[in-house]
Each structure stands twice: as C-alpha cells, then as structure tokens.
C-alpha positions as CSV (number, residue, x, y, z in Angstrom):
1,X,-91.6,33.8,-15.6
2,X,-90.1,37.1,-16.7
3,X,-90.0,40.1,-13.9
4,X,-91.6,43.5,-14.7
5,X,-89.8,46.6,-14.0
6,X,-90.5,50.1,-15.3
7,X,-88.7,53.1,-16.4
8,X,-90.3,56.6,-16.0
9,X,-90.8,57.9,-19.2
10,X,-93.5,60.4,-18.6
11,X,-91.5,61.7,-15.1
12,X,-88.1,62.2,-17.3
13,X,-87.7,65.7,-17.6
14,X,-89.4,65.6,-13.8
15,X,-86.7,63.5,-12.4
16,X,-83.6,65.1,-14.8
17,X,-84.3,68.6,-13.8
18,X,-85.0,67.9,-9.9
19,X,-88.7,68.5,-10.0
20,X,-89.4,64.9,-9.0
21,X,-86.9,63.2,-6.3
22,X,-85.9,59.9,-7.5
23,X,-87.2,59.1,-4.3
24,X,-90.7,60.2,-4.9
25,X,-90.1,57.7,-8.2
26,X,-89.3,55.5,-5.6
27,X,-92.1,55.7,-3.6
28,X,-94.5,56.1,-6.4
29,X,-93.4,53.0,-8.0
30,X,-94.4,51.3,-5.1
31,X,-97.6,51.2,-5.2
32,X,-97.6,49.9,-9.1
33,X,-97.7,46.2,-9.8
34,X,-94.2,46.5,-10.4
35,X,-91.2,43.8,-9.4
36,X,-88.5,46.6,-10.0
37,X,-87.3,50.0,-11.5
38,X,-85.0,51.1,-14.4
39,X,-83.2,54.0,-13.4
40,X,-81.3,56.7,-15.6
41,X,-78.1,58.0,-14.1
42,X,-79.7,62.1,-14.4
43,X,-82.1,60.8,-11.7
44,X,-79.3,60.5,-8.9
45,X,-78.9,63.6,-6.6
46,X,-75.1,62.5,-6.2
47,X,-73.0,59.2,-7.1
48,X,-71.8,59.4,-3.5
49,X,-71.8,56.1,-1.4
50,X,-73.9,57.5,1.5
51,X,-76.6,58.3,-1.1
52,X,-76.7,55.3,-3.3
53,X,-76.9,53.7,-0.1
54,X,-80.2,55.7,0.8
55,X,-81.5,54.9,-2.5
56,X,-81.1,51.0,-2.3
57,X,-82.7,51.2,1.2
58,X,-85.6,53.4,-0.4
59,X,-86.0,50.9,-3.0
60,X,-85.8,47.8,-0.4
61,X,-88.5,49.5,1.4
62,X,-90.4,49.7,-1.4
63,X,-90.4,46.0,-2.4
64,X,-88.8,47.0,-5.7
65,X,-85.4,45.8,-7.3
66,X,-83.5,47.9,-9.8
67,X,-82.1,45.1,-12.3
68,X,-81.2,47.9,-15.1
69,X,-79.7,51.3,-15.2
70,X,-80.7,53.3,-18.5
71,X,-77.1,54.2,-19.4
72,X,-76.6,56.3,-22.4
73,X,-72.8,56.4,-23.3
74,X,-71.8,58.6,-26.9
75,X,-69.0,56.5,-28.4
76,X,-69.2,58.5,-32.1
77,X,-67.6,61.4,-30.6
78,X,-64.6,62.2,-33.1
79,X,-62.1,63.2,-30.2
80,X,-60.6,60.0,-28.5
81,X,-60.0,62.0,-25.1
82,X,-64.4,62.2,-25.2
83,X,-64.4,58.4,-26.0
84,X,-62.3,57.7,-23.2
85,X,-64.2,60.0,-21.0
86,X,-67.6,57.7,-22.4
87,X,-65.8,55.1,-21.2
88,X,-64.4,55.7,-18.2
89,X,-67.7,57.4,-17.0
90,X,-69.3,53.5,-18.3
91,X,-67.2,52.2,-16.1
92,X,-69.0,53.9,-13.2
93,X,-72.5,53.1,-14.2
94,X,-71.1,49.7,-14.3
95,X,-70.2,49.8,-10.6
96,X,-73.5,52.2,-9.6
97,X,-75.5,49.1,-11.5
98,X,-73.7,46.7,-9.0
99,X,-73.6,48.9,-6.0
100,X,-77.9,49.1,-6.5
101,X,-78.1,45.4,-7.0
102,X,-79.1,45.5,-10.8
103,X,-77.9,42.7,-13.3
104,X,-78.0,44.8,-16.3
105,X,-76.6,48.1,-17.5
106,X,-77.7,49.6,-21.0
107,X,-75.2,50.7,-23.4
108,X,-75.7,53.1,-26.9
109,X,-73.7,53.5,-30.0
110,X,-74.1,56.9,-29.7
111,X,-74.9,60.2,-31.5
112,X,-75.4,59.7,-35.3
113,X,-73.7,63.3,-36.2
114,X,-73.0,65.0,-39.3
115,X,-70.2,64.7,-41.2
116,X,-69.4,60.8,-39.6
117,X,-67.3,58.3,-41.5
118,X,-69.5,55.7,-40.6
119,X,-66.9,52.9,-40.5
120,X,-64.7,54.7,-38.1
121,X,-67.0,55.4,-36.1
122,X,-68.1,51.7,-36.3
123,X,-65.1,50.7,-35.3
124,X,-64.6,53.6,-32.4
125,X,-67.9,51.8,-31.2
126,X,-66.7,48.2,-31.2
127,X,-63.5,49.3,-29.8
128,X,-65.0,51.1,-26.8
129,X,-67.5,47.7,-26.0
130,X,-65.1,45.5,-26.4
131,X,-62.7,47.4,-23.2
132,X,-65.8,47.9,-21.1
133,X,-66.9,44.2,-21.5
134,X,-63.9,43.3,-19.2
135,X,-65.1,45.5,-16.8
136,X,-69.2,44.0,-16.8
137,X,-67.5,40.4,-16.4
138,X,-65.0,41.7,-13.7
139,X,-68.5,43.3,-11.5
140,X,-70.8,40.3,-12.8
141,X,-73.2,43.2,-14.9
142,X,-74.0,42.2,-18.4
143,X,-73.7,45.4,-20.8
144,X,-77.3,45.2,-23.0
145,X,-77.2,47.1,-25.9
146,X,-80.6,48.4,-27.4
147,X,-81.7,48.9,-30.9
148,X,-82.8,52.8,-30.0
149,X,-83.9,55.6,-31.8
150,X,-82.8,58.9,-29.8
151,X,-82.0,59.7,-26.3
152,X,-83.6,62.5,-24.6
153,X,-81.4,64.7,-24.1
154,X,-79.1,63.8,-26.8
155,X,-78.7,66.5,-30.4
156,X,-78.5,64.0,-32.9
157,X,-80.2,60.1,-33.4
158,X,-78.6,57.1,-33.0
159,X,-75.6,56.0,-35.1
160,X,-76.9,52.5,-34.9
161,X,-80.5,52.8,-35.4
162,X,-80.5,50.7,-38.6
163,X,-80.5,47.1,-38.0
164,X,-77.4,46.8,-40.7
165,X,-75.1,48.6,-37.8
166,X,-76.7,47.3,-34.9
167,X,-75.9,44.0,-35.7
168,X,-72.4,44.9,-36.7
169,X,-71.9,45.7,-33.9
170,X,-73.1,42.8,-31.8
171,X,-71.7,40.0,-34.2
172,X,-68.1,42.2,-33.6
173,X,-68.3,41.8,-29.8
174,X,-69.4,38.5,-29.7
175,X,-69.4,38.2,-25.8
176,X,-71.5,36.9,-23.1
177,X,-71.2,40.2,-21.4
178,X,-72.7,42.6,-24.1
179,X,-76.0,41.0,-25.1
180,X,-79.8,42.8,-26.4
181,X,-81.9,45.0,-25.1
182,X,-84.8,44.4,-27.6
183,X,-87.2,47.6,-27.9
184,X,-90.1,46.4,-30.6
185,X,-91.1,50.5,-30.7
186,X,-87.4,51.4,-31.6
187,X,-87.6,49.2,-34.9
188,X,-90.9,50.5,-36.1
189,X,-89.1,54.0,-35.9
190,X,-86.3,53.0,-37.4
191,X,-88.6,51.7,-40.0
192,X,-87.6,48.4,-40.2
193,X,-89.4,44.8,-39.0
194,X,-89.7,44.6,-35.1
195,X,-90.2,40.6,-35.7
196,X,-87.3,40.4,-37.8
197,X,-85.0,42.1,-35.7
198,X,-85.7,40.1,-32.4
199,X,-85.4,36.6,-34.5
200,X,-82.0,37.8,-35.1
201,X,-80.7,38.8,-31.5
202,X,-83.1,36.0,-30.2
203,X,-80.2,33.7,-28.7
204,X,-78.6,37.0,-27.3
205,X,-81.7,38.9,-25.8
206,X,-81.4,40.0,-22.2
207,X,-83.9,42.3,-21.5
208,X,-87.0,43.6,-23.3
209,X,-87.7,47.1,-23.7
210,X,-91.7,47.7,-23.5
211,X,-92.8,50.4,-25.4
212,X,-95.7,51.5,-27.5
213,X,-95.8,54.0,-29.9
214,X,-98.0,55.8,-32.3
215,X,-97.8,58.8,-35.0
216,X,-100.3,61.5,-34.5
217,X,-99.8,63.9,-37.5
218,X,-97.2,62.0,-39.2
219,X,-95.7,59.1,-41.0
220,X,-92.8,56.6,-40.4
221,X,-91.2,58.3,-43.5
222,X,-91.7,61.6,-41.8
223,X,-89.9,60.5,-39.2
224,X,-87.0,59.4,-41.1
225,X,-86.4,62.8,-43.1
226,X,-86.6,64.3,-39.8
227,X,-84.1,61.8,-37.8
228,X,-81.7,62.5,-41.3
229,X,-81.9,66.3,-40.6
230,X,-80.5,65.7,-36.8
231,X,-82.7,68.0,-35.3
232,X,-83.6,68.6,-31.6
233,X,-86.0,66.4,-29.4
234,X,-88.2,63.9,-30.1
235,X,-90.3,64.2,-33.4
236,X,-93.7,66.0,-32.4
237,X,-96.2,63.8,-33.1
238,X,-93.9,60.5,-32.4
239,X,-96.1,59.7,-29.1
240,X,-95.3,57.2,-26.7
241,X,-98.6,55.2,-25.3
242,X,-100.0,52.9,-22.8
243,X,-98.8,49.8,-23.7
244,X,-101.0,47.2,-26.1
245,X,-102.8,50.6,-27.9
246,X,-100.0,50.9,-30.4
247,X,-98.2,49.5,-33.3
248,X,-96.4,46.1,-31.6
249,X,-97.8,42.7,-31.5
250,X,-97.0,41.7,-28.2
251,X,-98.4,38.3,-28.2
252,X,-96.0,37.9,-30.9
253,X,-93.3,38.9,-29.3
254,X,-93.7,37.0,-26.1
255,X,-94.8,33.9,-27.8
256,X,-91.1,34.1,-29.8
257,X,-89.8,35.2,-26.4
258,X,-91.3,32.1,-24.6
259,X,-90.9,29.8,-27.0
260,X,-87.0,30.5,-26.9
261,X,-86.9,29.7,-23.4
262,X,-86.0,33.5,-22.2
263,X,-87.1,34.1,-18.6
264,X,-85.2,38.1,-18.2
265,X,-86.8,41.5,-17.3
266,X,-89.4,43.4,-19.1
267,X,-89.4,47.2,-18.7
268,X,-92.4,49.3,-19.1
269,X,-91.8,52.4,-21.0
270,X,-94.8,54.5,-20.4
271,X,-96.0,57.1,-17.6
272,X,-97.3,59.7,-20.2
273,X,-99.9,61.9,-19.5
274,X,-101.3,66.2,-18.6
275,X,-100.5,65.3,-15.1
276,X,-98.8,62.9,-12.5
277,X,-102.2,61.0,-11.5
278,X,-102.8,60.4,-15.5
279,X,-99.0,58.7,-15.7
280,X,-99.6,56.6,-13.3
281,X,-103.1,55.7,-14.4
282,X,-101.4,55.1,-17.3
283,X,-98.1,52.8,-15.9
284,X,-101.2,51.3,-14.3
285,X,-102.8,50.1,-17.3
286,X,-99.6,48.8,-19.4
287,X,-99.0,46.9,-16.3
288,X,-102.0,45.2,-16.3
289,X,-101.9,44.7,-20.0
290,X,-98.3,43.5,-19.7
291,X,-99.0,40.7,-16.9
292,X,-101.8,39.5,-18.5
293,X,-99.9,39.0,-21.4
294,X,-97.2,37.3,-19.8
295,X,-99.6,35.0,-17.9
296,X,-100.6,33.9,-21.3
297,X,-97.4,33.4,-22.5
298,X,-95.8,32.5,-20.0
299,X,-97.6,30.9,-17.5
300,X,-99.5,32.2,-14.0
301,X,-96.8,31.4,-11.5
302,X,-95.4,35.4,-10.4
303,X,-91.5,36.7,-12.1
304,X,-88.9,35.3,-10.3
305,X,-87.1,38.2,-9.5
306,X,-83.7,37.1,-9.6
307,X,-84.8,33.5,-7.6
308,X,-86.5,32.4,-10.9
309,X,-90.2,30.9,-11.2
C-alpha cells in the first residue's frame, strides 16, 4: 500500500527565509499521520555532512523518512556554463537524496523564458537528463520528473508545462532512472486532462504529487494569459487547498493507480492557512482524506515504507 509523505507548502517561504527551522518542520511533521517528508533543498541550513547528519537523526527521531527531495533544476538557461552549473549542482541533490535515505529526487525542465527556441531548448533539456541519469543509477536514486506549473521562487513558468513537451521529454530519455512525478493539480493548470495525462506516464509513474487546487477570482484561461506574460509569483487567486475540496477526482486517480499495480509514495501538498495551527489543521485533514482514500483503493493494511505491505 502506497506511503504518505508531505511537503510544506503553506511553511515555504517560512522554511526558505529561515523563519521556520527545518527542524521545527521536522518536529511538526511528527505529530501528523505522516510516513515521511519531502524536502526542498532552501530548507537546509548548510549541505555540510555534520548537519545532514543532524537532520537524518531529527527525522529518525521523528518516525518519518524523507523518500523525495523537491529539486528544482533550470535547464532552459541559454548559457551552457549555467546548464552545467544546473547540473553539476543536480548532481549534489542527487547525493543529499542518498545521504537522507530518500529513493527519489525531483527534476524540472526549467524556466519557460522569453525569447526561447523551443526545440533547443528541448534538446538542452534532454541533453542535461540524459548525463544526470548515470549519476541517479550510479547512487541508486531515481530522477522523477513532474508535469509542474511554476516553482516558487522561479521568474518565468515551466518550459514543459504542456503535456506535448513533457512527454517529449520522457519518451527521449527513455530510462529506468528518470520516471513521473504525476501532479493531477499541475494538469488542470496547464489546462489540459489530469486523467489523460496519468494514462500516458501510467507504466512510468513513481511518485504522485497530491495537490488540490481551486480558482478564487479567476478562470483556467486567466491563468494561461497570465503564465504567457511570465510574470512574477503565483497567479493571485490560483489557491492551493486541503486536499479532496478541489478540482481532482482522486478516486479516479487511485483506482487507475491501483489498478496498474503502483505501490510508490504519495505527497501531500497542502499546509495553507492565516497561521501555523490552521496549516497544520489543514495537513491534518488532507491526511485523513488521503488515507481514507487509499484504504479504499488500496486496501487497509498501513504503506510499506520502503519494506512494502
């Protein structure tokens, strides 16, 4: 039965800008019915050995794995000498991944800017994946690559929000070491079929992305006139919600899921709320929507994690 793990949304600009210690994630975390954590490289102190070290141990004492690290490379940038720096700096999220204990580390396209031949920078993508696969089979960490919309603290969307480039991308390196991190939430916003998409990458999914989204103030065409003028952020009234109170079908998905066989993580991507206390209530509740869910689907026997149920 798949594991549940979450990732911080609500806590990011918390945990980027040092307001919240990734230990205090840590130990908050704890006390949700969680099997794990997905971390975001911003949310380290340091990359020294002495502190990864103390964050394993943190998470140990916690009861909590960390099977994914939300890594956010930028492959589109025009200057080779920045693409090899993406890389290389990959490279050591692929170790930190394996240093933590984790199975998975996340990989982008990257920045969708203006001006972008988009088959060059197609192939500046698949180039990039296909060096850094050696290096996931090399540490035993499978690269997952999500169909995403925007990261946080990026200036520009993602090159490979469509579905038409994403999957270029993922029938070009045709690996066992770069496979799917599936977000239902990211397809809606990229205004295309959640459903669709995850019948395609079925046979390749590794980890599922749980989001919920819904538009206060706007449309999914709004959303795409504002994603083609790059601007800053996050559209305004593009909200992230407790899971099972948006837009995806979840018994969908985890009935295609489970009917498929798959048996990875899931990732909660929730925590939004006025205050800490209303995240938490709120990681509380997609929790409890999401395990009764996977009960259903799934079966009652508790995630594996790792020593599979």
């Amino acid at each position: 039965m798949p594991a549940l793990a979450a990732f911080p949304k609500g806590f990011f600009t918390e945990l980027v800008e040092g307001r919240m210690s990734l230990f205090q994630w840590v130990e908050l975390a704890g006390g949700l019915d969680l099997d794990g954590v997905e971390l975001y490289p911003r949310f380290f102190a340091s990359l020294d050995r002495s502190y990864v070290g103390e964050v394993r141990r943190a998470l140990a004492d916690a009861g909590l794995q960390m099977p994914m690290l939300c890594n956010s490379p930028d492959f589109t940038q025009p200057q080779e000498a920045d693409r090899a720096r993406e890389t290389e700096t990959t490279r050591r999220m692929i170790g930190l991944t394996a240093e933590l204990g984790g199975r998975y580390c996340r990989v982008l396209s990257g920045q969708n800017r203006p001006g972008l031949d988009a088959k060059e920078a197609l192939g500046w993508v698949i180039d990039c994946l296909w060096r850094l696969v050696r290096d996931a089979e090399a540490a035993g960490i499978v690269l997952v690559i999500e169909n995403h919309y925007k990261d946080g603290l990026w200036l520009y969307p993602e090159f490979a929000q469509s579905h038409a480039r994403y999957l270029a991308i993922l029938d070009a390196v045709d690996s066992p070491w770069l496979r799917v991190q599936y977000d239902p939430s990211n397809a809606i916003v990229a205004g295309e079929d959640p459903y669709a998409l995850l019948e395609r990458v079925l046979p390749r999914v590794a980890t599922v992305q749980a989001s919920d989204r819904y538009l206060e103030g706007g449309t999914i065409d709004d959303l795409r006139r504002l994603a083609a003028d790059a601007r800053h952020g996050y559209a305004p009234f593009l909200k992230h919600g407790v899971i099972g109170r948006g837009l995806n079908d979840y018994d969908r998905i985890f009935a295609t899921l489970a009917g498929a066989g798959w048996d990875g993580w899931v990732s909660i991507e929730d925590g939004e709320g006025g205050t800490i206390d209303e995240g938490l209530a709120n990681l509380r509740d997609s929790a409890a929507f999401l395990r009764a869910k996977l009960g259903r689907h799934f079966g009652s026997l508790r995630p594996h994690p790792e020593g599979r149920a």
